[in-house]
C-alpha positions as CSV (number, residue, x, y, z in Angstrom):
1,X,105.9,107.1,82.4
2,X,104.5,103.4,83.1
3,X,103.1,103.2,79.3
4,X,106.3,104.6,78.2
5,X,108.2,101.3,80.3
6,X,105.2,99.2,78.7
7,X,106.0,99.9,75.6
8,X,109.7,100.1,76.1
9,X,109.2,96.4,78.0
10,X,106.7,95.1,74.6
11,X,108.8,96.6,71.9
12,X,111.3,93.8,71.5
13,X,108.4,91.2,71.0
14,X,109.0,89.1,74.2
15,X,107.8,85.7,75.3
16,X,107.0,87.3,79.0
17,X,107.1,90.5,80.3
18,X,107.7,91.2,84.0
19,X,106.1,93.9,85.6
20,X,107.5,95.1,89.2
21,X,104.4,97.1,91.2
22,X,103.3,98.6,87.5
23,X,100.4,100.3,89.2
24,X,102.2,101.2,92.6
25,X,102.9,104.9,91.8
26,X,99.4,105.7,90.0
27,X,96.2,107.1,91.0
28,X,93.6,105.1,91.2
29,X,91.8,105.6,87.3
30,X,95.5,105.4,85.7
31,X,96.4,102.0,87.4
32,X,92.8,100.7,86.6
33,X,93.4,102.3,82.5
34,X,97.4,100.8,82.9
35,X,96.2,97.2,84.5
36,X,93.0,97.1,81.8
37,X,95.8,97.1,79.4
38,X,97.8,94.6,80.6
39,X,94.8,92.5,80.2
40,X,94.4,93.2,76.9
41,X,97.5,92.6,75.8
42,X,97.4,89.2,77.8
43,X,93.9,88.4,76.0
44,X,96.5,88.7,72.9
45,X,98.5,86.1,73.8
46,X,101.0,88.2,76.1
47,X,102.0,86.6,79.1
48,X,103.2,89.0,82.2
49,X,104.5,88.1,85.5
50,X,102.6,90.9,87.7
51,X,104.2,91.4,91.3
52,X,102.4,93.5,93.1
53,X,100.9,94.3,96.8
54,X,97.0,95.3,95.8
55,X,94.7,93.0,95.9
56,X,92.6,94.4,93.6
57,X,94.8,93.1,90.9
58,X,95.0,89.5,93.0
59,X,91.7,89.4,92.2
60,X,91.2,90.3,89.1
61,X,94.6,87.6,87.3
62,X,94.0,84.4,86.0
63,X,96.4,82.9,88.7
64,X,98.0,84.0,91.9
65,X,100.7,82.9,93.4
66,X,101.5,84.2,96.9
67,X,105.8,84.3,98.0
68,X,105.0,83.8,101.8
69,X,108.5,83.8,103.9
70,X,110.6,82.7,100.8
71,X,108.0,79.8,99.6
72,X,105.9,79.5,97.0
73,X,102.4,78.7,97.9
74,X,98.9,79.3,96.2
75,X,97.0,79.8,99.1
76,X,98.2,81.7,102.0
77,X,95.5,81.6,104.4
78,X,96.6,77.8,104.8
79,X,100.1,78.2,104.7
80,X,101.0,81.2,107.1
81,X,101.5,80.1,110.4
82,X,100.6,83.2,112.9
83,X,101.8,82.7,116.1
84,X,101.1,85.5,118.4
């Protein structure tokens, strides 16, 4: 079903493609097969907006950008204040 929504979300030929957890309801070899293409198709000149929670994929994007408590920020070890 996710390369069915991949394809549904690449038919039309858009600029960027936002992708919402796109590995979140996959086994592990099927979101690495799913995520490998997704980089593919971004080494094609895609562009895609990846929200996820695994850092796995963090690791592996070109750029991270981390929504900590409604703010943007690109490095959330210096911009979330724990008080406990």
């Amino acid at each position: 079903m996710q390369r069915v929504a991949i394809a549904r979300a690449l038919i039309m030929d858009p600029a960027l493609v936002l992708a919402d957890e796109p590995t979140g309801s996959l086994d592990s070899k099927t979101g690495a097969e799913i995520f490998h293409l997704l980089q593919e198709l971004n080494k094609k000149g895609r562009t895609f907006l990846i929200v996820t929670h695994d850092p796995r994929i963090t690791k592996a994007t070109k750029r991270t950008i981390y929504l900590i408590d409604g703010k943007i920020s690109n490095n959330p070890t210096v911009d979330l204040n724990i008080a406990f």
